[in-house]
C-alpha positions in Angstrom: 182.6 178.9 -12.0 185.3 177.3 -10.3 187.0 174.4 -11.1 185.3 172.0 -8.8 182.4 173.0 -10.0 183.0 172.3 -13.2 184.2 168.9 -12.4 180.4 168.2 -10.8 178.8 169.6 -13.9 181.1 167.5 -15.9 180.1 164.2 -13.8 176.2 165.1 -13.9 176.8 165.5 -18.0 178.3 162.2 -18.2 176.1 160.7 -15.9 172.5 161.7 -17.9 173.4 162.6 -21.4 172.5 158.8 -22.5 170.2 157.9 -19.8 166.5 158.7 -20.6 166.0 161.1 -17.6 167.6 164.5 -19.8 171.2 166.1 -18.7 170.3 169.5 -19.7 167.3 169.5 -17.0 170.1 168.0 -14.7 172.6 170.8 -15.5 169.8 173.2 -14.9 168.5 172.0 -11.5 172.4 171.2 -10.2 174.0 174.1 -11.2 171.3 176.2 -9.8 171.9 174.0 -6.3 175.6 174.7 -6.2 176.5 177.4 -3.5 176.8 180.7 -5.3 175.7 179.2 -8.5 172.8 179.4 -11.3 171.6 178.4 -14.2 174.6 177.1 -16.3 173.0 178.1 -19.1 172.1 176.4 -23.2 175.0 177.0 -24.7 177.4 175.7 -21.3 175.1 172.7 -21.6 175.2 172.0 -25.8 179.1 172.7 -25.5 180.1 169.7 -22.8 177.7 167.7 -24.6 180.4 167.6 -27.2 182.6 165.7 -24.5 179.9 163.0 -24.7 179.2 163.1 -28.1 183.0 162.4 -28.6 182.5 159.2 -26.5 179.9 158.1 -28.7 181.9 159.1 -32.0 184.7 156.6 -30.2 182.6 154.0 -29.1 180.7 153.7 -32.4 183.7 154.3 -34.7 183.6 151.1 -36.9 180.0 151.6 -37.1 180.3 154.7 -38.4 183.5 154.6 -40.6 181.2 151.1 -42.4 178.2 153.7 -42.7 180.4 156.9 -44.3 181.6 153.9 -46.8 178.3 152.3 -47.5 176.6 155.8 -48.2 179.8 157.3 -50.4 179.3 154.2 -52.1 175.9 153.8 -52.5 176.0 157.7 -53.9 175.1 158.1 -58.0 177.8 160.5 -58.2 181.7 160.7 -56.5 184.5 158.6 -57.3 182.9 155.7 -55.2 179.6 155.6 -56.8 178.0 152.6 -57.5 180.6 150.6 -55.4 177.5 149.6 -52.7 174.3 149.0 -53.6 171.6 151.4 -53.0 169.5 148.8 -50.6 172.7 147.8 -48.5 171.5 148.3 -44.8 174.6 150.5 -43.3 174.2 153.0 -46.8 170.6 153.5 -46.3 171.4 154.1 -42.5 173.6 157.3 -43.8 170.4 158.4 -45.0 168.4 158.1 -42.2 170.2 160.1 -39.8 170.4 162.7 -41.9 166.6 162.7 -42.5 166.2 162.6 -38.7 169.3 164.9 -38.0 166.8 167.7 -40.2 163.9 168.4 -37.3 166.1 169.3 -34.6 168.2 171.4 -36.5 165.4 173.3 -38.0 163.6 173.9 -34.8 166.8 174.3 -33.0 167.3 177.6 -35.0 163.8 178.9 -34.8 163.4 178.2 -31.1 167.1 179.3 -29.8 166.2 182.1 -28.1 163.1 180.1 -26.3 165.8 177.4 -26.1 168.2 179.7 -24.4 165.4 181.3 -22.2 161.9 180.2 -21.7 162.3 176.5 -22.0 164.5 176.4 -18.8 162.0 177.4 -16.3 161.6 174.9 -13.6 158.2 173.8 -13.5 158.1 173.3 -17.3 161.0 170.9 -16.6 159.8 169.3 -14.0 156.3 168.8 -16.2 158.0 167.0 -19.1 160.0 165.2 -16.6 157.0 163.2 -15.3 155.1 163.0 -18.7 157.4 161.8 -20.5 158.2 159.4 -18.2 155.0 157.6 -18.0 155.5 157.7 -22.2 158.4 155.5 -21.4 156.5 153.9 -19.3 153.7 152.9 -21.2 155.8 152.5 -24.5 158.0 149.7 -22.8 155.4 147.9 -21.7 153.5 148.0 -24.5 156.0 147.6 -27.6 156.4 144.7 -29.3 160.6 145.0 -29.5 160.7 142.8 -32.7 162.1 145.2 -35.2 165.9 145.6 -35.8 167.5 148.2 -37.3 168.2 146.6 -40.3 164.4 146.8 -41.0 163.9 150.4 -40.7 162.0 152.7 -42.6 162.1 156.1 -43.4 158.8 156.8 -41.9 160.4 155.8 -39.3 163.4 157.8 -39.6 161.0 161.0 -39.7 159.4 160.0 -36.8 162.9 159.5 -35.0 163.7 162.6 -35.9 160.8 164.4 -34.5 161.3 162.4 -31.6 164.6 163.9 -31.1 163.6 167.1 -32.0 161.5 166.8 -28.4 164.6 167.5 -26.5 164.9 170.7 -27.5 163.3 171.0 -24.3 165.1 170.0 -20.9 163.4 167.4 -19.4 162.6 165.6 -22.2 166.0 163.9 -22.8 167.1 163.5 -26.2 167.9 159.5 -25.8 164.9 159.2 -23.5 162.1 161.1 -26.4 164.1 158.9 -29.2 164.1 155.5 -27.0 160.2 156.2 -26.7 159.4 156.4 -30.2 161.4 153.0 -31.2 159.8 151.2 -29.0 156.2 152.6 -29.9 157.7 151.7 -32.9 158.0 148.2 -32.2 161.7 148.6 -31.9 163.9 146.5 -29.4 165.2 148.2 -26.5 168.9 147.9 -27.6 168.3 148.7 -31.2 165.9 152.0 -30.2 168.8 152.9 -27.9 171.8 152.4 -30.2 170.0 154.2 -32.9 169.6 157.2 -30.5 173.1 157.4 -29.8 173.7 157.6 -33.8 171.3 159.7 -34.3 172.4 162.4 -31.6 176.0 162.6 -33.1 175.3 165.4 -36.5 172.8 167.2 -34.2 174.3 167.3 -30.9 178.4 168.2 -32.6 176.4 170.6 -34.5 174.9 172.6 -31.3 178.0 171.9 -29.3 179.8 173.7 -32.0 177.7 176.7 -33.1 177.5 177.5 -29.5 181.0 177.1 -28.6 181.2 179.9 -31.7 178.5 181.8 -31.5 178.2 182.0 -27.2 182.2 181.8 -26.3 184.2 183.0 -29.0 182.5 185.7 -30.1 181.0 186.5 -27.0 177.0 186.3 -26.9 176.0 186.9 -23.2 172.5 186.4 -23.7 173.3 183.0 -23.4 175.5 183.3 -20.0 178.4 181.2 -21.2 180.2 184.5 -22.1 180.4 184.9 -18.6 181.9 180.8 -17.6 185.6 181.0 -17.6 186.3 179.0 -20.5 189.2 176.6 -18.8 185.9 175.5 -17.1 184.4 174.6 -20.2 187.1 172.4 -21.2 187.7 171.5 -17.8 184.0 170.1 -17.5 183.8 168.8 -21.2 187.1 166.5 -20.8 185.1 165.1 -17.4 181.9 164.4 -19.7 183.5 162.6 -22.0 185.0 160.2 -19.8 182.2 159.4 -17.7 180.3 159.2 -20.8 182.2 156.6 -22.5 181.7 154.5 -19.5 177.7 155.2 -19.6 177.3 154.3 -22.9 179.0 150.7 -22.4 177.0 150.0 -19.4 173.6 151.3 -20.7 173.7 149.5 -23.8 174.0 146.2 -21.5 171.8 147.1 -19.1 168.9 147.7 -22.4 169.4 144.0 -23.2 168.1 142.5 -20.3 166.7 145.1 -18.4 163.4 147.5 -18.2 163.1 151.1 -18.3 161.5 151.2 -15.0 164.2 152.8 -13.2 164.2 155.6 -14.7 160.8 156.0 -15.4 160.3 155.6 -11.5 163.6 158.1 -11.4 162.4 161.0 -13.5 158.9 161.2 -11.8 160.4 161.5 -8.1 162.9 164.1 -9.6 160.3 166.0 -10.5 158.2 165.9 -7.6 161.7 167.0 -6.0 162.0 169.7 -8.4 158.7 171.1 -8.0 158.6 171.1 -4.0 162.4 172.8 -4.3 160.7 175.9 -6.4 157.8 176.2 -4.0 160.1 176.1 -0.7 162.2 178.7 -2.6 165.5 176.8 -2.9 165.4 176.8 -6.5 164.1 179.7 -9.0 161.7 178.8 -11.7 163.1 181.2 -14.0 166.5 181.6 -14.4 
């Protein structure tokens, strides 16, 4: 990989990792396009989703560092227990993403090698591109988008979480399955979409990380990034996160007064694109 090409993948990372049409399917399906080049591969794709993840971490920071408080202080044990009440909104939001964080990472480990492997062929992509769009689709029309985040439950925290757990599979888009469930929900757009961004951060550090170990440092080239120079990595990481903080402030604007019809419109033509590249033979299903 040179380093213009990791500058692109950087930019397409930045670009789709918090818009509902799935960067990983993106990384797949660009990478592939690039001349001499192929499927970037799961673990290329969880590590520069740390770049993003970062943004997010940076972007959210006061929420966060109120939530850390509220749950230490909410806790029955520690030095700080019993310093926040156990109903206080931000402590009870600790609890929730760690609830929701536990689907992902429990499926992630018991479907890495399908995650590394089987999930990335093309027309499986391309076929949770366009369903998932029309769930979009139909859940934005349809949701009532009265309920903040302040009123949530943890039924709804499980079903968040399995919502996430969705993107496991490229195409799905980890924003985009989580978005969907909070508005079937009866969330509001912004509150479905800042809750997804929360609720990627333990799961998404967590893959960036184990990969970055597991696939780089020590090496695993069944997952291909073995074989990615790792100055490319960073390279394309360090481009991610910048792009990425500038995503997430114009998203969570665009949310507010806007409709996911773009890219519900978006991720079906890309996968009418994506199918008709496999049949003309510019693309290979499997990688």
């Amino acid at each position: 990989m040179t380093w213009w090409e990791a500058v692109i993948l950087g930019l397409v990372q930045g670009l789709t990792e918090f818009l509902p049409i799935s960067s990983s399917a993106h990384l797949r399906i660009v990478g592939e396009l690039l001349p001499g080049g192929g499927d970037p591969g799961a673990a290329f794709t969880a590590i520069t989703q740390i770049g993003t993840e970062t943004a997010v971490v940076i972007y959210f920071r006061r929420d966060i560092a109120r939530i850390i408080r509220a749950w230490f202080g909410a806790l029955p044990v520690g030095p700080w227990r019993g310093t926040v009440p156990r109903t206080d909104p931000d402590a009870r939001m600790g609890w929730f993403v760690i609830v929701g964080s536990v689907p992902i990472v429990v499926l992630g480990l018991l479907l890495e090698d399908a995650i590394d492997h089987a999930f990335r062929n093309l027309f499986l992509i391309a076929a949770t591109l366009a369903v998932f769009a029309v769930l979009l689709g139909w859940a934005d029309a349809t949701s009532r988008r009265t309920k903040t985040l302040d009123t949530m439950t943890w039924r709804d925290a499980v079903v968040f979480g399995l919502a996430q757990a969705l993107a496991l599979v490229p195409g799905v888009s980890r924003s985009g399955g989580t978005i969907t469930a909070g508005l079937l929900l009866g969330y509001t757009r912004e509150a479905a979409a800042r809750y997804a961004f929360l609720l990627a951060i333990p799961a998404v550090l967590g893959s960036g990380l184990y990969k970055l170990v597991g696939d780089v440092l020590l090496g695993d080239p069944a997952a291909g990034a073995a074989d990615v120079p790792g100055s490319a990595i960073l390279l394309a990481t360090l481009v991610a996160f910048a792009v990425g903080y500038v995503v997430i402030v114009w998203f969570l604007r665009f949310v507010s007064t806007r409709s996911y019809a773009v890219f519900v419109i978006y991720r079906l033509v890309l996968a009418a694109v994506v199918v008709g590249l496999v049949l003309a033979g510019v693309l290979q299903a499997v990688p």
